[in-house]
N, C-alpha and C positions, 0 to 999 in steps of 0.2 A: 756501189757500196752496199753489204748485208746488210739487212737489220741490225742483227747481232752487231758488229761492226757500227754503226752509229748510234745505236745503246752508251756501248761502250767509252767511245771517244766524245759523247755528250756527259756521261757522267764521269769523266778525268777531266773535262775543263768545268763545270758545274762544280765539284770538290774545289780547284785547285781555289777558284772563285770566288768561293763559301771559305775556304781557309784562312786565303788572302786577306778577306775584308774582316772576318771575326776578329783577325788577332793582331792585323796592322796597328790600329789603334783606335780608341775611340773616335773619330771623326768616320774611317772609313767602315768602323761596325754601325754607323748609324745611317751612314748615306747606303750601305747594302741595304739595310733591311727596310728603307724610306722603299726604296727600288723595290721589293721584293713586294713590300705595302702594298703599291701602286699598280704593282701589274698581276696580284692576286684579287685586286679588288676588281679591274679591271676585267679578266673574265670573267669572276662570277658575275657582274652586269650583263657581260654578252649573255651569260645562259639564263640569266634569271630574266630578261628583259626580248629573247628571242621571240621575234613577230614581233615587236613593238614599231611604231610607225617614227617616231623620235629618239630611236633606240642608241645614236652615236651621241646627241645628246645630254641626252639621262644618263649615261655612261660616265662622259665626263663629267654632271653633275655628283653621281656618285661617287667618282675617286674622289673628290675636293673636299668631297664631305667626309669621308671615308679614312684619309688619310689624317684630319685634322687633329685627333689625340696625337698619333706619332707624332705629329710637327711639333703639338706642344711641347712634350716630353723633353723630345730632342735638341730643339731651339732652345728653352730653358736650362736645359744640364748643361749646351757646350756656351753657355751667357750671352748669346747672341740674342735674346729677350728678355725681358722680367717675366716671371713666372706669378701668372693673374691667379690671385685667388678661386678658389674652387668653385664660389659665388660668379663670379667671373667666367668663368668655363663653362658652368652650366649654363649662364643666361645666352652668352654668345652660340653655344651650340643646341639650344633651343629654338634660340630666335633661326637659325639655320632651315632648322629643320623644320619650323615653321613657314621661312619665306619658300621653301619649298612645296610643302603642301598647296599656298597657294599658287606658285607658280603652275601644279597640275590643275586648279580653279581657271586660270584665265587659259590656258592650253585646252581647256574644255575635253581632258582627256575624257576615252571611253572605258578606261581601266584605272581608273585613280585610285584605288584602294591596291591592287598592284603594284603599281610605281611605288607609291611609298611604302609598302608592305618593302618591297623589294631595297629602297634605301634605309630602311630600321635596319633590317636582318644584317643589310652587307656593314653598316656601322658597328654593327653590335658582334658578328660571326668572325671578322675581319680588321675592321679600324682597330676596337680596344684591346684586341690579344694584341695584336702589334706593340701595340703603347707599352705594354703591359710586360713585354718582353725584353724594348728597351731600359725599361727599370730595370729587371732583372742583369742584365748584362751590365749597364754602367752605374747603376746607383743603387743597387741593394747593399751591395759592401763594398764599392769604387769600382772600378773598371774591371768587369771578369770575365772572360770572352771563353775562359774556359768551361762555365756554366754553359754556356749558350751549346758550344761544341758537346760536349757533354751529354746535355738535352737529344741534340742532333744524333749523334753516335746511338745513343738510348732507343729514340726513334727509328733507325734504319737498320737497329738489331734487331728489333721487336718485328719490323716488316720483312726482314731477311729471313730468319731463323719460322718466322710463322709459315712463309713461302716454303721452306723447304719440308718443315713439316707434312704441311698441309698437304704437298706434292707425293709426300711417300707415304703420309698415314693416314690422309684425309679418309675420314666417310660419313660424317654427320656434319650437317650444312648447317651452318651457324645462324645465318639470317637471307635464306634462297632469294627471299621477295625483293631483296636490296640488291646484294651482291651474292649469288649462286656459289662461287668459287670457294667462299672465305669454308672454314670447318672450325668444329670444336678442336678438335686435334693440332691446328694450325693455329689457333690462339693458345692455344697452352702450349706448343714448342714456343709461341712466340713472347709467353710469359715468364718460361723457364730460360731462354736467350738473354733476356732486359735484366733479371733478376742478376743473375751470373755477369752481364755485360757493368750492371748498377755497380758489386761488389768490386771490381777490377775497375770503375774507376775512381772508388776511394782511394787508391791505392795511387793511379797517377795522377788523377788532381786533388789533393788533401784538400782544399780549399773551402770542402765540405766536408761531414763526416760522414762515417761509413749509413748511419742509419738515416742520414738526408738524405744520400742519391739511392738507398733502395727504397725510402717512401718516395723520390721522384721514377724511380723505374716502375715500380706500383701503379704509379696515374699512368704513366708511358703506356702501360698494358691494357689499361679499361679504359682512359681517354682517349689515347693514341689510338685504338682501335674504333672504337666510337667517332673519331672524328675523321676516319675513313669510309665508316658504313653508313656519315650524315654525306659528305661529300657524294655518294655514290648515289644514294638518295637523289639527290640533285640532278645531277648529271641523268638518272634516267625519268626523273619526271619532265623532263625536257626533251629524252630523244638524244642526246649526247654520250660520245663514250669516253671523249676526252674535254678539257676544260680549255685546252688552248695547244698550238702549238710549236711554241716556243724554244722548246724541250725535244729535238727529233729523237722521235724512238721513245720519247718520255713524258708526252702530252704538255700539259704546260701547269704554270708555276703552280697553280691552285690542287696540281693534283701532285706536285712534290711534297706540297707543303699541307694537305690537309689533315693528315694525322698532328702534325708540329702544332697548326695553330689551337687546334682546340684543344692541346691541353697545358698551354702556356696557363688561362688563369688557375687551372690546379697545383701546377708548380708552383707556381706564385702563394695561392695558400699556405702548398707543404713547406715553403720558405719563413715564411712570417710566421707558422706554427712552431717547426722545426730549428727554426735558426740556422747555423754553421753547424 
């Protein structure tokens, strides 16, 4: 099998996937993106945690921890929980993050400022966009999986239309030290992509209006780009060129997804400022 060839046939069951579960229903938009949680948080441990001597460990401490906004969110919207006070959340997910700290105390690790460095960032980089996302989709104005698609679509214009650019007009390198490849030319076809992608789809999902999804195509362009050139970041202060490989032909879920997540909490602003 080509490359080419398994690109392809990864990303038509990857789609069909991601379609299936946004718009089944809420149950199975919530168990995707639990899934997607899980195994984004999942290698950024591998790479953020490479050489570590208890590295499968700290691992799975990190998804438990990692994952636990989304649980809340998700557990409480579909009433499978009561929904703890915010006092409540914080204290439980301090106290967390506390018995962890000492847990690296009696491990006598030799990088403890590491480890936990490493479980903040994946909490905070990872866990709460999640969370954050789930609002957006089920409980900002009830069940909208066409937001989330939406976002998505926004997202894979903005990295299409920048690619192609960037392939026929590139010549000034946006940020070499990071990612070489990227250009100014390529972020601004991939501005003018979102912007035009933004306005077409007020059109097919009203459910916003025209001037929400082009201040959501706006972040898509300066977030959604930024949280490709932070991911890449990553991946080469480590010696990495992909985050996992789950994804053949596509590396894995952290680098589908890492333009999407960081700029869920800007969406989320532009929602609560903007409204419908």
């Amino acid at each position: 099998m080509t490359g080419l060839t398994q690109r392809v046939i990864t990303a038509i069951i990857f789609a069909v996937v991601m379609i299936a579960g946004i718009f089944t229903s809420k149950l199975t938009f919530g168990i995707l993106f639990l899934v997607i949680t899980a195994l984004c948080l999942w290698e950024f441990f591998t790479l953020i945690l490479k050489g570590s001597k208890t590295r499968k460990t700290r691992r799975i401490m990190g998804v438990g921890l990692g994952i636990l906004p989304y649980l809340e969110v998700f557990l409480s919207d579909m009433n499978w929980i009561d929904t703890p006070s915010p006092l409540v959340q914080l204290t439980v997910l301090t106290n967390l993050l506390f018995l962890y700290i000492i847990y690296e105390l009696i491990r006598l690790s030799d990088q403890p400022i590491r480890h936990i460095g490493a479980m903040m960032t994946g909490f905070i980089y990872i866990g709460l966009p999640y969370a954050m996302l789930y609002y957006i989709g089920a409980q900002f104005d009830g069940f909208q999986p066409t937001i989330i698609f939406g976002m998505l679509l926004l997202t894979w214009t903005n990295d299409t239309a920048a690619y192609f650019a960037g392939s026929n007009f590139g010549k000034h390198k946006l940020f070499p030290q990071v990612s070489p490849k990227k250009t100014w030319e390529g972020s601004i076809g991939g501005a003018v992509g979102t912007i035009i992608m933004g306005a077409v789809l007020s059109f097919i999902f009203p459910v916003l209006s025209l001037n929400t999804w082009l201040a959501i195509a706006a972040a898509v362009t300066i977030f959604g780009s930024i949280g490709d050139l932070v991911e890449s970041m990553l991946k080469r202060s480590v010696g990495a060129k992909d985050s996992g490989t789950l994804l053949p032909g596509h590396g894995g879920f952290l680098d589908r997804f890492d333009a999407f997540l960081f700029l869920i909490p800007f969406v989320l602003m532009v929602l609560l400022v903007f409204g419908k």
